[in-house]
C-alpha positions in Angstrom: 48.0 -49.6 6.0 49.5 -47.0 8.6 52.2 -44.8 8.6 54.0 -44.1 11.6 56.3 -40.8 12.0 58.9 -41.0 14.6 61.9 -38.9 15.8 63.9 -41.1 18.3 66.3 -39.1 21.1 69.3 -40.3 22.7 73.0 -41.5 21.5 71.7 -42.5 18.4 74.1 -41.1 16.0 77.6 -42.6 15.3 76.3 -46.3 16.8 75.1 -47.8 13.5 71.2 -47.2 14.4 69.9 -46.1 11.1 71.9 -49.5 9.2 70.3 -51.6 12.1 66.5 -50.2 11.8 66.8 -50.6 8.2 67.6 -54.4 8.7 65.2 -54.0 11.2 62.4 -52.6 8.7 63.2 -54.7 6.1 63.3 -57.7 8.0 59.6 -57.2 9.6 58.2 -56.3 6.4 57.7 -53.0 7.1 58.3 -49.6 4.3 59.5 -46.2 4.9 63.0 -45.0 5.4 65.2 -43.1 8.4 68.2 -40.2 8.9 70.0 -38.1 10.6 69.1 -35.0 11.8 71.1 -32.2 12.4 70.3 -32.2 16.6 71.7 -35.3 17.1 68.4 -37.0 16.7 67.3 -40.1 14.0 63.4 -39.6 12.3 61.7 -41.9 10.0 58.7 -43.0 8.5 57.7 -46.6 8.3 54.8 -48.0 6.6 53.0 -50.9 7.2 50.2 -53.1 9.0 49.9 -51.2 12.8 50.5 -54.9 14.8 53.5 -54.8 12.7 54.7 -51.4 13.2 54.0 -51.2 17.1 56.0 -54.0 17.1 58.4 -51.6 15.1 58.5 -49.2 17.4 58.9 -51.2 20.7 62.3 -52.0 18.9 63.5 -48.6 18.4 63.3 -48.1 22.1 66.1 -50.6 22.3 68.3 -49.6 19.3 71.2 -51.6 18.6 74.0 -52.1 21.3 75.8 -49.1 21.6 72.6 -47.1 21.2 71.3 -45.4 24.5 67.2 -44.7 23.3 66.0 -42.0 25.9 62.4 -41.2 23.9 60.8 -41.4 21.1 58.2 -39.2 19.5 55.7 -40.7 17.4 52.8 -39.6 15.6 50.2 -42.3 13.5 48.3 -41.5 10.6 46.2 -43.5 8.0 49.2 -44.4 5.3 49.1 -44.1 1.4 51.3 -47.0 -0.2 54.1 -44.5 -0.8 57.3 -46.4 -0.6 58.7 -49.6 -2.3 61.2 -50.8 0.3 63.1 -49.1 3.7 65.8 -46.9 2.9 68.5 -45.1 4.9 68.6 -41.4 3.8 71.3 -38.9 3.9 
């Protein structure tokens, strides 16, 4: 199990990107949740087998449609079995 911490830059507020990586998430399998920040910016934490998260990630560079991904920080660690399913936070 890792856990992956990520903060993703861009237009990704107002564009539907924390409903679509939760879809996203839960679809692949994968735990955690994701927000808004106050900058503009979306972070998270997702859970999960690391094939399955990198495969994770490689997604959020795309975002959904209207989404314009510009970076993303990231930063692994070893992961405790701390969540029960992907949520979208206020």
């Amino acid at each position: 199990m890792k856990t992956l911490n990520f903060t993703v830059h861009g237009k990704v507020q107002g564009v539907w990107f924390r409903a679509w990586t939760r879809d996203m998430a839960r679809e692949m399998g994968v735990l955690g949740w994701v927000r808004n920040k106050a900058d503009g910016n979306v972070e998270g934490v997702a859970q999960g087998d690391e094939t399955v998260l990198t495969s994770f990630l490689e997604r959020l560079h795309d975002g959904p449609p209207l989404a314009r991904v510009t970076t993303i920080d990231s930063v692994w660690s070893d992961g405790e079995d701390e969540f029960s399913g992907f949520e979208v936070r206020a």
